[in-house]
C-alpha positions in Angstrom: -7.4 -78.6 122.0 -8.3 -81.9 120.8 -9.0 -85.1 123.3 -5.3 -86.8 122.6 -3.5 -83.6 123.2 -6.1 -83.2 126.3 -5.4 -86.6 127.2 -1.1 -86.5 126.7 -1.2 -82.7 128.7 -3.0 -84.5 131.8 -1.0 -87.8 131.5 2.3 -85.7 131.6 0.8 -83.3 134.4 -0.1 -86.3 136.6 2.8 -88.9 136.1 2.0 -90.4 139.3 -1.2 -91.9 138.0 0.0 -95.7 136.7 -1.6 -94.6 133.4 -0.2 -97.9 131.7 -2.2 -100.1 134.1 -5.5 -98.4 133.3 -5.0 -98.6 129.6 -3.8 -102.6 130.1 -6.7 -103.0 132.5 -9.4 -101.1 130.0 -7.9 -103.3 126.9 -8.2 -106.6 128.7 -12.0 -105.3 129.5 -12.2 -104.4 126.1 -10.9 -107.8 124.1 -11.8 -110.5 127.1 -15.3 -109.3 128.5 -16.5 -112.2 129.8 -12.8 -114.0 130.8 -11.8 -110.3 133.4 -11.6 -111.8 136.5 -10.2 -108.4 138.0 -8.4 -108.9 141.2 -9.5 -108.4 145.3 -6.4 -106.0 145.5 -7.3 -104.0 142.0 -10.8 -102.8 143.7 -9.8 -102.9 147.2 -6.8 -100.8 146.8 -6.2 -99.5 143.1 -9.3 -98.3 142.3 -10.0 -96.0 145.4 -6.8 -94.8 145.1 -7.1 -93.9 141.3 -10.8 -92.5 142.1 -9.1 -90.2 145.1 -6.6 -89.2 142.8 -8.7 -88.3 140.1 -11.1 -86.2 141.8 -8.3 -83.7 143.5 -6.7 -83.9 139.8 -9.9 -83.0 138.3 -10.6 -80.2 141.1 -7.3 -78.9 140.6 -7.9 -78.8 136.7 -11.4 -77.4 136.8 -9.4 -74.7 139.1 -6.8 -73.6 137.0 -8.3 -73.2 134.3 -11.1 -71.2 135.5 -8.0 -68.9 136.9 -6.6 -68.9 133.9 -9.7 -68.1 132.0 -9.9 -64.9 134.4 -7.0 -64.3 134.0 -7.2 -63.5 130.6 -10.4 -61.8 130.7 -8.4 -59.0 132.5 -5.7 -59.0 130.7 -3.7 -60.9 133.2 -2.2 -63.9 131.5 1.3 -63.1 131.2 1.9 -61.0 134.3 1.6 -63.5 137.1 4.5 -65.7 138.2 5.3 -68.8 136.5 3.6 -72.0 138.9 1.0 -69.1 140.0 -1.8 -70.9 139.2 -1.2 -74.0 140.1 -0.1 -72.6 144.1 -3.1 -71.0 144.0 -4.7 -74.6 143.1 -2.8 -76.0 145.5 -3.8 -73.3 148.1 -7.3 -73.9 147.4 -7.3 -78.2 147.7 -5.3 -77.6 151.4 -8.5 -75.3 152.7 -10.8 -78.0 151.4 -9.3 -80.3 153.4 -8.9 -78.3 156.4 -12.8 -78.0 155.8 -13.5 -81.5 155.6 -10.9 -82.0 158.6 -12.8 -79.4 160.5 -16.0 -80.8 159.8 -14.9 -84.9 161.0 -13.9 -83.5 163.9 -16.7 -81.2 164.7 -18.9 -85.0 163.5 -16.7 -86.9 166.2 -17.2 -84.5 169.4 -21.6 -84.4 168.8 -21.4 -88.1 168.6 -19.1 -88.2 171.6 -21.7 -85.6 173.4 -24.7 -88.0 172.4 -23.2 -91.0 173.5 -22.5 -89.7 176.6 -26.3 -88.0 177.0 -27.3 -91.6 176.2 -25.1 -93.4 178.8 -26.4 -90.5 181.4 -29.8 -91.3 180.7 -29.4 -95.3 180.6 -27.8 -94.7 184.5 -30.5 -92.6 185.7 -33.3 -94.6 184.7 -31.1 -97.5 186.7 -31.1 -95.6 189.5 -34.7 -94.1 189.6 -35.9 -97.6 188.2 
């Protein structure tokens, strides 16, 4: 597969990417280097988005096909469900999350415990002087 096709199969996959924006944005880059005066709200809020976006996307992609590359290794193309992969893609990003989720949380109590430690250390030398 060439890199249009590439490019037109993701583009169509992920529609809700503003794909028209980043090909205005990277032609304005392009044909006025030194007059882009790119805007607070495109790198505040536009760009993390995109970058969030684009890393489950890619995740997601990197995924399937590697599924999909099994799967024909065993023979197994044609016999799974249509929207197989992709659930199982899907599956997969909602664990990570969990993970990550699990982890903040996990993060949040120590430094809760620490703080606390610290504040029951700051009264005792009070007390004891």
């Amino acid at each position: 597969m060439k890199l249009p096709e590439i490019f037109l199969e993701i583009r169509n996959r992920y529609y809700d990417i503003p794909w028209w924006k980043i090909v205005a944005l990277r032609n304005v880059v392009i044909h006025q280097y030194f007059g882009v005066d790119l805007e607070w709200e495109i790198m505040t809020k536009d760009l993390p988005d995109l970058k969030e976006k684009s890393e489950k996307y890619l995740r997601n992609y990197k995924l399937e096909e590697a599924i999909k590359r099994n799967l024909r290794d065993f023979g197994l193309e044609n016999r799974l469900p249509t929207g197989y992969v992709e659930f199982l893609a899907d599956l997969k990003e909602r664990i990570r999350k969990a993970r990550v989720k699990t982890v903040l949380s996990a993060n949040r109590e120590l430094i809760l415990l620490y703080l606390e430690i610290g504040r029951m250390n700051l009264e005792r030398q009070r007390k004891e002087g």
